[in-house]
GUZAKE-126963 format. One record per residue (C-alpha): residue in three letters; z, y, x. Coordinates in nm, 2 decimals, decimal comma. Example, Ala and Ser with C-alpha at 12.3 -4.5 7.8 and 13.67 -1.06 7.14 Angstrom:
2
+------+--------+--------+--------+
: resn :      Z :      Y :      X :
+------+--------+--------+--------+
:  ALA :   0,78 :  -0,45 :   1,23 :
:  SER :   0,71 :  -0,11 :   1,37 :
+------+--------+--------+--------+
END
This chain:
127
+------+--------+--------+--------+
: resn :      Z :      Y :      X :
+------+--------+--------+--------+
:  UNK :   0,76 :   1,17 :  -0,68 :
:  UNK :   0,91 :   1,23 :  -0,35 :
:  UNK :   1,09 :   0,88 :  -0,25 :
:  UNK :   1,48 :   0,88 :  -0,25 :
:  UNK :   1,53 :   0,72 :   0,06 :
:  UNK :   1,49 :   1,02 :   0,30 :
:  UNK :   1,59 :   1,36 :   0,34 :
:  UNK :   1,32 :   1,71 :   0,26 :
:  UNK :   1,29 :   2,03 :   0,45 :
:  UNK :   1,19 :   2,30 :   0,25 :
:  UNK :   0,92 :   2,30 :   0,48 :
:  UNK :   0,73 :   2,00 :   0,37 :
:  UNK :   0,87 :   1,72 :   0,63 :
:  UNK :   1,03 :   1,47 :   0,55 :
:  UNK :   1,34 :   1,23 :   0,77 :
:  UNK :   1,41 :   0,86 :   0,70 :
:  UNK :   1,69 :   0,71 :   0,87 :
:  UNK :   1,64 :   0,33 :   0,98 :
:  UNK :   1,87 :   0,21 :   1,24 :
:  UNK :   1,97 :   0,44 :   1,52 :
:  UNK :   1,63 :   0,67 :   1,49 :
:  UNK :   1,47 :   0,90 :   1,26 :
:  UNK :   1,10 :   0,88 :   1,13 :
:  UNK :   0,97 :   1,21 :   1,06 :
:  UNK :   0,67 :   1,29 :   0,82 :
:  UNK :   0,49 :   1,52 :   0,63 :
:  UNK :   0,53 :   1,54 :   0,21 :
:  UNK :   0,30 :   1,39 :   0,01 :
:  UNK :   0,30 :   1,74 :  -0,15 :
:  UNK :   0,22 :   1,92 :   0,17 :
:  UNK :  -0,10 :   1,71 :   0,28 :
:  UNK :  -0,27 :   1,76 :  -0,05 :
:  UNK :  -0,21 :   2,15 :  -0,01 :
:  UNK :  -0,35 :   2,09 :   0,32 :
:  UNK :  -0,68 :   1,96 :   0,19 :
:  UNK :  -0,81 :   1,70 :   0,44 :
:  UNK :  -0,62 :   1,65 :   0,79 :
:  UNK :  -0,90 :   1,67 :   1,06 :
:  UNK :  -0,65 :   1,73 :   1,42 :
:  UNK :  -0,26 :   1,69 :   1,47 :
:  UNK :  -0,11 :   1,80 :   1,78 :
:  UNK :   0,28 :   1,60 :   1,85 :
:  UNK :   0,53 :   1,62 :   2,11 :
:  UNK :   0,50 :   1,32 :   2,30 :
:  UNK :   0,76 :   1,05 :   2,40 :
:  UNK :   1,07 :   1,18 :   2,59 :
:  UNK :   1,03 :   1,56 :   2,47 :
:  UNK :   1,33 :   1,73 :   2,27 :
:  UNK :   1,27 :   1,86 :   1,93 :
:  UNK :   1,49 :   2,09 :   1,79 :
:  UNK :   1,66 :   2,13 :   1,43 :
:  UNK :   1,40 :   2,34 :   1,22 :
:  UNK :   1,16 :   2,43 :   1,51 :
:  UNK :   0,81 :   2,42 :   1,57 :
:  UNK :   0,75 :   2,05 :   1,72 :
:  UNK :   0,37 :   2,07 :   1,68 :
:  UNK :   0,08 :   2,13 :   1,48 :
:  UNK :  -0,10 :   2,03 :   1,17 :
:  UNK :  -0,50 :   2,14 :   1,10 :
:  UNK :  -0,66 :   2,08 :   0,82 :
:  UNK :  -0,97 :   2,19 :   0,70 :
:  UNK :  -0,87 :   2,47 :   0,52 :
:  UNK :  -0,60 :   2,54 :   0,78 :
:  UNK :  -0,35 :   2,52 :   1,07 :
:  UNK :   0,01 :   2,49 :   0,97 :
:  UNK :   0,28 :   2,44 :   1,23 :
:  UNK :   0,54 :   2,12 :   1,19 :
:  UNK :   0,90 :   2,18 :   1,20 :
:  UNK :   1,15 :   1,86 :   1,30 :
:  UNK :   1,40 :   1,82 :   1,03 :
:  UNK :   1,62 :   1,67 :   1,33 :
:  UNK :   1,71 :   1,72 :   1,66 :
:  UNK :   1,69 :   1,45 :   1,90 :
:  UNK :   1,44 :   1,29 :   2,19 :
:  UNK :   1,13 :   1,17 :   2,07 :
:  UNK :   1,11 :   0,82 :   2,12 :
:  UNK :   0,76 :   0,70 :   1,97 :
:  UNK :   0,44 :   0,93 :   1,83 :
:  UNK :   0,22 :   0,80 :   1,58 :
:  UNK :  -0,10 :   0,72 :   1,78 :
:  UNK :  -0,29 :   0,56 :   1,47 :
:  UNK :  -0,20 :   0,97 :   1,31 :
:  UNK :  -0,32 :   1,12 :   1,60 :
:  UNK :  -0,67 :   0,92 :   1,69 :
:  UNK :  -0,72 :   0,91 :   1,24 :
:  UNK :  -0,57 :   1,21 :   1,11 :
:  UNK :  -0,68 :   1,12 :   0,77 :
:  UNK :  -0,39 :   0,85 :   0,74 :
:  UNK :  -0,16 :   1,11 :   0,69 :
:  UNK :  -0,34 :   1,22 :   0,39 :
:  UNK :  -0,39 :   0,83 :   0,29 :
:  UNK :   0,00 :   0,78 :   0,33 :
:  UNK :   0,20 :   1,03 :   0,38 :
:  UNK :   0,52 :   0,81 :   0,32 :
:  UNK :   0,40 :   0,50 :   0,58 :
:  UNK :   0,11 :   0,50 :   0,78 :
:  UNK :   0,11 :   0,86 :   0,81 :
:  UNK :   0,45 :   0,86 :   0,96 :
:  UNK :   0,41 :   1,14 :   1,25 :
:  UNK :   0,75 :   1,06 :   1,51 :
:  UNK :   1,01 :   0,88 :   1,57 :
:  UNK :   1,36 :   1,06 :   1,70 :
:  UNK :   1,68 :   0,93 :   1,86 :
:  UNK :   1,87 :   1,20 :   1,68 :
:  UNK :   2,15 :   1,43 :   1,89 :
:  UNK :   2,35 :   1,42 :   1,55 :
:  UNK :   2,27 :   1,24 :   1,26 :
:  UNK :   2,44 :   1,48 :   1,05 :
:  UNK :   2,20 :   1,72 :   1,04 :
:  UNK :   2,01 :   1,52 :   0,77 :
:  UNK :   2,26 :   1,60 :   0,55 :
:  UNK :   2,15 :   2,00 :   0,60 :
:  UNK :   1,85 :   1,88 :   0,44 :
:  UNK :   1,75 :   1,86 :   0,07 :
:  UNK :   1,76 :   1,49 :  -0,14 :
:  UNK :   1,44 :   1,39 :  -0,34 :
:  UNK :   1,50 :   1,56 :  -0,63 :
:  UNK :   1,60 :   1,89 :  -0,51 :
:  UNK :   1,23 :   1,89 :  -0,26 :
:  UNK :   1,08 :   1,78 :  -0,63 :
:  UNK :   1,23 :   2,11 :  -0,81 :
:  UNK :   1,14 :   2,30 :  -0,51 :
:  UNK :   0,79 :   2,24 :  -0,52 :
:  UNK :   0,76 :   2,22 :  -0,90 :
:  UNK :   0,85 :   2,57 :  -0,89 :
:  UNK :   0,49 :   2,62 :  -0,72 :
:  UNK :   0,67 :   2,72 :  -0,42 :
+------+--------+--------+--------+
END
């Protein structure tokens, strides 16, 4: 079950607001269709990431899937620990596996996104 305390794209990532920043992640859904997480390429501290657009890369070892930012915002802090071990964000998807960390432009834009249960009947759907 997708936890309740964050916001879903409909492409698999997930935002958590704590404080004045947004920690952005994959789905626990989306790294087990990935298979195992071997490389992730991020934007790095001080870049812009835009609403819905490509902010990096995912590979697994079946494949390459881009990530989309669920905000928009400066980056403020990457992951390293995701970066040097990829395989965290298959371990925790939720916490360890956390990917960025955004000082969002407006924090409104997570409420564009979808709630827990919503991402849940999404990808019950098979979608």
């Amino acid at each position: 079950m997708a936890p309740d305390d964050r916001r879903y794209s409909k492409e698999h990532e997930w935002a958590k607001l704590e404080g004045d920043e947004v920690v952005v992640g994959i789905t626990d859904f989306a790294q087990s269709q990935l298979g195992d997480v071997v490389y992730v390429e991020l934007p790095k501290v001080g870049d812009q990431v835009q609403q819905m657009k490509v902010m990096g890369v995912i590979e697994s070892v079946k494949t390459a899937s881009d990530l989309y930012s669920p905000v928009s915002g400066e980056v403020v802090a990457v992951n390293e620990a995701a970066v040097s071990e990829p395989q965290v964000i298959n371990e925790s998807p939720y916490d360890r596996g956390w990917l960025i960390r955004v000082r969002p432009d407006n924090p409104d834009e997570l409420q564009q996104l979808i709630s827990a249960a919503e991402y849940e009947a999404l990808t019950s759907e098979g979608q």
